[in-house]
C-alpha positions in Angstrom: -53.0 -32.1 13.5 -50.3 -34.3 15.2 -47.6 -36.0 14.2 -44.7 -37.4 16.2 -41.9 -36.8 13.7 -39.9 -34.2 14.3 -38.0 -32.4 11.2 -34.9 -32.8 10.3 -32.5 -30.5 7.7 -30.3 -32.4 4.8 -26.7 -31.1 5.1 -25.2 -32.7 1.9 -21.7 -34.5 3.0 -18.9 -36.2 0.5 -19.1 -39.6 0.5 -15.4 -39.9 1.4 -13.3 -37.4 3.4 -9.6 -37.1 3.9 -8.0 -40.5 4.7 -11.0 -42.1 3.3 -10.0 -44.3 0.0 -11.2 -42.4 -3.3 -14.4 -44.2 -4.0 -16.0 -43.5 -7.5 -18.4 -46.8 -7.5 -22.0 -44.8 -7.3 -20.6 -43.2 -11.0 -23.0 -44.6 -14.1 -20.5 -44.2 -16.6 -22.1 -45.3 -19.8 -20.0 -46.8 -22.7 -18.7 -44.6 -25.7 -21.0 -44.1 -28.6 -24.0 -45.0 -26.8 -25.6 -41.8 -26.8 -27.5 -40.8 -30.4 -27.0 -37.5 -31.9 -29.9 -35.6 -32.4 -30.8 -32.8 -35.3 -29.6 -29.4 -34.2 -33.5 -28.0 -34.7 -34.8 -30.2 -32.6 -37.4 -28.6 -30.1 -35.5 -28.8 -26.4 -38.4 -30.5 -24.6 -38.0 -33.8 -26.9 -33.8 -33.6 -25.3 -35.5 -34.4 -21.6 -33.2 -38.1 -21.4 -30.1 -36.2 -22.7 -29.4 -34.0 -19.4 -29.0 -37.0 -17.1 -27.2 -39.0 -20.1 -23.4 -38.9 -20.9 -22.1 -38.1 -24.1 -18.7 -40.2 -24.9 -16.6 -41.0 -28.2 -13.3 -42.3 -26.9 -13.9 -46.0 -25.6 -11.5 -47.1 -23.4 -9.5 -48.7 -26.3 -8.7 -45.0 -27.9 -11.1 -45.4 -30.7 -13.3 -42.9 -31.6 -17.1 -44.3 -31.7 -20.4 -43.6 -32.4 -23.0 -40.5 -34.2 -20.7 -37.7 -32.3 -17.7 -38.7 -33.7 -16.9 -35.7 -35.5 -14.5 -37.5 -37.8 -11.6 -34.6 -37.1 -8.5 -34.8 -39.4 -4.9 -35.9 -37.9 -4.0 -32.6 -37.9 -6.7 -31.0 -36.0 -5.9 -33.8 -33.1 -2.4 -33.0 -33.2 -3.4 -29.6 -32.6 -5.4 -30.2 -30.0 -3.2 -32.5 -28.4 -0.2 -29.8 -28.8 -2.9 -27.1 -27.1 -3.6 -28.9 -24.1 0.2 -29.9 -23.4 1.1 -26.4 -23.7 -1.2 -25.5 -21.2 -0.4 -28.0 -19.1 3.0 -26.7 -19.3 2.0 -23.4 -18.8 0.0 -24.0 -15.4 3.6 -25.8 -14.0 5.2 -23.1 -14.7 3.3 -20.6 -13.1 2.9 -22.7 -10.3 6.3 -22.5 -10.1 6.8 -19.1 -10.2 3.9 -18.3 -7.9 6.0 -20.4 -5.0 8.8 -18.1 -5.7 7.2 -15.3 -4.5 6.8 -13.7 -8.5 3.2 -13.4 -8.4 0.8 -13.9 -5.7 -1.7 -15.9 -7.0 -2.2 -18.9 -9.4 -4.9 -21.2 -11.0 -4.1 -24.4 -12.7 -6.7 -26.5 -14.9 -4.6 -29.4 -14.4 -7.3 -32.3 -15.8 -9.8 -30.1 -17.4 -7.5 -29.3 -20.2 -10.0 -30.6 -23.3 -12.6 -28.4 -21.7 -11.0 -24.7 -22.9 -8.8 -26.3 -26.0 -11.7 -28.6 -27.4 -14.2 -26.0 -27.4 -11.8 -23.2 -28.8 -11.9 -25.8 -31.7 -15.2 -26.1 -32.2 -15.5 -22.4 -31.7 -15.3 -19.7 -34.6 -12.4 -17.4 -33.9 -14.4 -14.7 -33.8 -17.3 -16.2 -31.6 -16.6 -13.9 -28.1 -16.2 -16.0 -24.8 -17.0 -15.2 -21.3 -14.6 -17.8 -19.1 -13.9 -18.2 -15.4 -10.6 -18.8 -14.4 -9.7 -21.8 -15.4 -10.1 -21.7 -19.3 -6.1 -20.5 -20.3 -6.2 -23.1 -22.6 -8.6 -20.4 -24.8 -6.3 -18.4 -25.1 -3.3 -20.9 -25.8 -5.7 -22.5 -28.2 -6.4 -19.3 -30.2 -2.3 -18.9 -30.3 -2.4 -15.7 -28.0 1.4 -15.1 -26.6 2.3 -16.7 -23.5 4.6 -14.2 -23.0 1.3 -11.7 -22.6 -0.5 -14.1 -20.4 2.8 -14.6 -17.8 3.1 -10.6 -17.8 -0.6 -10.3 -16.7 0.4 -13.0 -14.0 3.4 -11.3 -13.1 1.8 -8.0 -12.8 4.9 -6.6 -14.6 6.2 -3.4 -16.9 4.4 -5.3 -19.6 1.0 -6.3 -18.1 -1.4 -4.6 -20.7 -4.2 -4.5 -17.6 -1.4 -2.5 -15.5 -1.9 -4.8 -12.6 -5.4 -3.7 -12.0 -6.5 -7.5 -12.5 -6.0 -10.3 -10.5 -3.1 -12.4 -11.6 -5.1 -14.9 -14.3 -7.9 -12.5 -14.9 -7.0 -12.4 -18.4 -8.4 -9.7 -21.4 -8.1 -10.0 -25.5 -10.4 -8.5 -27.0 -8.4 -9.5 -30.2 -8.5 -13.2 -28.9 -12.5 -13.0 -28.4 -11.7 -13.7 -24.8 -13.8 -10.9 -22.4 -11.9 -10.2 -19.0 -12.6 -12.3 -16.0 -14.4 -12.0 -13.3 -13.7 -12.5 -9.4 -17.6 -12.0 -8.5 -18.7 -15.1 -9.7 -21.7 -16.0 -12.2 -21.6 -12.4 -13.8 -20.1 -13.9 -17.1 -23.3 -15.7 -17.6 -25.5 -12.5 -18.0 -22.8 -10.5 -20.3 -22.7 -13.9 -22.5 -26.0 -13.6 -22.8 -26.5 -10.1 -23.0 -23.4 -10.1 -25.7 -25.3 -12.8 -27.7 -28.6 -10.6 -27.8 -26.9 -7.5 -29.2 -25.4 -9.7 -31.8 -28.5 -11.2 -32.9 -30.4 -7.8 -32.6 -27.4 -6.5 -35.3 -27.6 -9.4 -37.7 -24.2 -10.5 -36.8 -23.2 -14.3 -37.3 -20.7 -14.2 -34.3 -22.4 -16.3 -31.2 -21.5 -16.4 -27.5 -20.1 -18.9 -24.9 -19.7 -18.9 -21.9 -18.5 -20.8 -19.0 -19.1 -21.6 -15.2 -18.3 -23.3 -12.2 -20.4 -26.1 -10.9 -20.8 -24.4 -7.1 -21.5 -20.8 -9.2 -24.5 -22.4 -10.1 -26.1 -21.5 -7.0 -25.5 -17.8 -7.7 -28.7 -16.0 -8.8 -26.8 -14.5 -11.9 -27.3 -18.4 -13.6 -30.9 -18.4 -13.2 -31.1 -14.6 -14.9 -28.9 -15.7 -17.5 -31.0 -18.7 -18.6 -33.7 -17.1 -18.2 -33.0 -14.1 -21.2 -31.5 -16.7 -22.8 -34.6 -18.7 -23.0 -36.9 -15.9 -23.7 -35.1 -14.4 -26.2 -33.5 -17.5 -27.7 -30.2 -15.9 -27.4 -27.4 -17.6 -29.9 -25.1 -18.7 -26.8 -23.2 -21.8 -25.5 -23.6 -22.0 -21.6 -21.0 -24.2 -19.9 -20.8 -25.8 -16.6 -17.7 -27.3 -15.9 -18.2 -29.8 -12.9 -15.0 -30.7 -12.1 -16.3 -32.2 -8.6 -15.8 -29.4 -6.3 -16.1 -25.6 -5.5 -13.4 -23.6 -3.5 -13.4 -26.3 -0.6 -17.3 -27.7 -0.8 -18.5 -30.7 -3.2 -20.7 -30.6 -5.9 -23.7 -31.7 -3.8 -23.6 -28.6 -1.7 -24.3 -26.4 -4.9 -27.5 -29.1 -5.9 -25.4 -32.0 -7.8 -26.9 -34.2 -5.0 -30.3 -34.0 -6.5 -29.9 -33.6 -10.0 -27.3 -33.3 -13.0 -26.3 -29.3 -13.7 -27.7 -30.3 -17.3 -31.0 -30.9 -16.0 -31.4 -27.4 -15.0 -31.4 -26.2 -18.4 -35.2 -28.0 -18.9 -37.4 -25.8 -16.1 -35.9 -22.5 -18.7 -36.9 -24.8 -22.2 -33.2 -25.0 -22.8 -31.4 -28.1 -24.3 -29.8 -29.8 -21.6 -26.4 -32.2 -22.4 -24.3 -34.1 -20.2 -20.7 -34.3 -21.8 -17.7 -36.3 -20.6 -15.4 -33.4 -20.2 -12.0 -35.4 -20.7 -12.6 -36.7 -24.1 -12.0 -33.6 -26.0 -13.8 -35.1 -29.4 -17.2 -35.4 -27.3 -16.2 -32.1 -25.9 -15.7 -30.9 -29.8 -18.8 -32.4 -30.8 -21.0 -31.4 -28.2 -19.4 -28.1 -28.7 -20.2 -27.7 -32.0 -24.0 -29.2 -31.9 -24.3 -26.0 -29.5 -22.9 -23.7 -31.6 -24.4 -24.7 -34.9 -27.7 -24.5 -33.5 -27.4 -20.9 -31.9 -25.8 -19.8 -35.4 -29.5 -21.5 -36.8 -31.2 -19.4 -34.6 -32.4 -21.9 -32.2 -31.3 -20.6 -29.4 -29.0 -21.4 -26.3 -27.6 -25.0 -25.4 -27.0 -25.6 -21.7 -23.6 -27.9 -21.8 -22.3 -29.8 -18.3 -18.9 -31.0 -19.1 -18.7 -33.8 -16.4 -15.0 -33.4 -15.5 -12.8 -33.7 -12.4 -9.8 -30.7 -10.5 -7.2 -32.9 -10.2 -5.1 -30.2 -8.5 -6.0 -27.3 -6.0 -8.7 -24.5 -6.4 -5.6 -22.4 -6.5 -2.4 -21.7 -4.6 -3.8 -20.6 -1.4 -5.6 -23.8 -1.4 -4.6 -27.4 0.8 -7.4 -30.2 -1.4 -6.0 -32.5 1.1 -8.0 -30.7 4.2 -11.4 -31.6 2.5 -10.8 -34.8 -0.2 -8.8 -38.0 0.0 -5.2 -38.0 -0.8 -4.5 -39.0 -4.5 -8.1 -39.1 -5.6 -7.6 -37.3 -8.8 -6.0 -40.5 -9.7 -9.2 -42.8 -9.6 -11.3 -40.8 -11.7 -13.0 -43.1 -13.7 -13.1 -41.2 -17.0 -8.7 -40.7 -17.1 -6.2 -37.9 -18.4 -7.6 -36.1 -21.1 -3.8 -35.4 -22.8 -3.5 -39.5 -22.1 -6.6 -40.8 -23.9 -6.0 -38.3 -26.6 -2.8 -39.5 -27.0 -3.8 -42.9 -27.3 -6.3 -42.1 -29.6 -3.7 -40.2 -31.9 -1.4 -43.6 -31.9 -4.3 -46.5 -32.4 -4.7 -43.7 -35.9 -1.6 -44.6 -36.2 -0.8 -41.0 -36.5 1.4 -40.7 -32.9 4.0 -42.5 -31.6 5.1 -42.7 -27.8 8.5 -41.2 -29.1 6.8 -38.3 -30.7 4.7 -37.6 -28.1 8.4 -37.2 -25.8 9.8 -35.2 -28.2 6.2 -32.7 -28.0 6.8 -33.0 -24.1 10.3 -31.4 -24.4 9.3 -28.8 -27.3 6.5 -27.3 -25.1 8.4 -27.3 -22.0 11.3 -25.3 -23.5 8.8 -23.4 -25.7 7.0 -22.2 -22.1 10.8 -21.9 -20.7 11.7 -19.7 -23.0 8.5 -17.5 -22.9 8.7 -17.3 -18.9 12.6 -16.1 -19.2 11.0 -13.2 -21.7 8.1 -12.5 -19.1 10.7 -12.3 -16.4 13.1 -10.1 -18.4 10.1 -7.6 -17.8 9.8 -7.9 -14.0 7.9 -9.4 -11.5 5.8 -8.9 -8.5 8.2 -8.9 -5.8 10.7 -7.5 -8.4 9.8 -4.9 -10.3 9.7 -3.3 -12.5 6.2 -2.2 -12.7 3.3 0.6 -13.8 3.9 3.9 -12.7 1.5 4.9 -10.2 0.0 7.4 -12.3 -1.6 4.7 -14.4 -3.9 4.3 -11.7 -5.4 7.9 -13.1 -5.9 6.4 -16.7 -8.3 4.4 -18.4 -11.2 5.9 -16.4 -12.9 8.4 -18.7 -11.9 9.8 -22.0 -11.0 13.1 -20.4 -9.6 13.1 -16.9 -12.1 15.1 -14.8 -11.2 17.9 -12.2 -11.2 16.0 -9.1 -8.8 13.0 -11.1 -6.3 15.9 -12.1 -6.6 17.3 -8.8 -5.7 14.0 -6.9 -3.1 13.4 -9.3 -1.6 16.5 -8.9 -1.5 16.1 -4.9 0.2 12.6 -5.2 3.0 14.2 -7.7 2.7 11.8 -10.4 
């Protein structure tokens, strides 16, 4: 054989770099309501089309349109809208304190808010989720006290996890909400695993779980969907592509190629594309999944198509690898803005309501962080003992735990 072409190896590369203008023109963005609904016992292989589709009810007037409206109340809205303001909040604040050297470490969600709040609607209370780190708004949702939250941040007297977790690596297991992660993709597996036991007890409590678009790539996803599959596991598997990993687009981790959805269809797994800042598709979709695992037809594979308006974290610069202001173009808006809109073309909102919410949560999230404080801080103490390190391992202490304890004097 001969052949005069020589290989060559794809590197995926961003369309636009820093200094580039944002460019979101190669987005299909299909119009609200166009996308049918199907029955929640419908067999996976006939939802093919759905994992390169997009799933939308807000139009871009604020009204709510099409078979996945799920026709919530005023009040439910209000709540939602109320959730995802609060955690807005929240992530200022923390930033806040994070750049005044009271915790080391912080994760906003800025953008992604409907993600967490709209599926902690659509969620049972008692249904146990697996999140990564940027889900607060669970726990905010599920009325959990901020005051708890900003002492696990602050790694404080009062940090129930005795500063043994990173700061955001939240753990209820009153709230449902299992304790995160830092080795990415392991949630997947115990969501799954979780939602086996549950099924193998006769519970009705289901499973979600949630993941970054670049984790994808981990090896853990492709276990995790595989049980899942096998056993028809009742779980909700989230990928939250908000457009980029730690520093690396979406393309380096296979969005290039394909959708995230669309991976779900090699396991037999329903497959659904969702516009992840419209929190009643997010509700919708949300509850489609859930209803069908709670039916015993086993696990839904959800991509909420979203974007991370600000950095990975604090030890993060976005402006090394994207174009300045991007966050700004995305196509699909503010989820807290189209909400709101929603809430007033209802006639159910008001632009001077919504100012008088801003202030409330801001002095509600004021108020918590000056109670979190009270309890100390990172760089200001106080903190755990260092003898804590010694509990919590086994029910008794062993020998060799006494002994080291006993040799540190504490």
């Amino acid at each position: 054989m001969t052949s005069t072409a020589r290989l060559s190896l794809h590197i995926p590369e961003p369309k636009v770099r820093p200094g580039d203008q944002p460019d979101f023109s190669d987005l299909k963005i299909p119009k609200a309501g166009s996308v049918q609904r199907p029955d929640i016992a419908v067999r996976a292989k006939e939802l093919d089309a759905y994992a390169d589709a997009l799933i939308r009810v807000l139009d871009d007037n604020g009204q709510a349109v099409g078979a996945w409206n799920p026709k919530l109340d005023p009040n439910t809205l209000r709540r939602g809208l109320r959730a995802m303001m609060r955690t807005r909040a929240y992530d200022e604040r923390m930033f806040r304190m994070q750049r005044q050297g009271k915790t080391s470490f912080y994760m906003k969600c800025t953008g992604e808010e409907a993600v967490a709040v709209a599926q902690a609607l659509a969620l049972e209370d008692t249904d146990m989720c697996f999140p990564t780190y940027r889900q607060q708004g669970l726990l905010i949702t599920r009325n959990w006290p901020m005051v708890d939250m900003m002492c696990q941040v602050l790694s404080n007297s009062r940090d129930r996890l005795k500063g043994r977790q990173m700061p955001v690596f939240y753990s209820s297991k009153q709230a449902g909400f299992f304790s995160i992660s830092g080795n990415l993709g392991t949630q997947y597996c115990q969501a799954v695993g979780w939602a086996m036991a549950s099924a193998l007890k006769g519970d009705r409590r289901i499973a979600a779980s949630w993941i970054g678009d670049g984790a994808t790539a981990e090896g853990d996803f492709h276990h995790a969907l595989t049980f899942a599959s096998v056993y028809r596991a009742p779980v909700v598997l989230n990928i939250v592509n908000n457009q980029w990993a730690i520093s690396t687009f979406q393309g380096v981790a296979g969005g290039e190629q394909a959708t995230f959805a669309s991976r779900a269809l090699g396991y037999g797994l329903p497959g659904l594309r969702v516009d992840g800042n419209d929190l009643l598709a997010v509700y919708a979709v949300t509850k489609w999944a859930a209803d069908r695992a709670r039916a015993n037809c086993g696990a839904t594979v959800i991509e909420l198509f979203t974007y991370r308006a600000s950095a990975h974290s604090t030890s993060d610069d976005p402006s090394k690898y994207r174009p300045a202001k991007e966050e700004e173009r995305w196509p699909l808006g503010d989820p807290i803005e189209r909400l709101k809109q929603h809430l007033i073309v209802l006639e159910e909102w008001s632009a001077d309501r919504h100012s008088a919410l801003e202030k409330e949560v801001v002095e509600d999230v004021t108020a918590a962080a000056r109670e979190a404080e009270s309890y100390g801080t990172l760089g200001n103490g106080p903190t755990h003992s260092a003898s804590t390190m010694f509990e919590d391992i086994f029910k008794e202490p062993t020998w060799n735990l006494r002994e080291q304890r006993q040799q540190l004097g504490v």
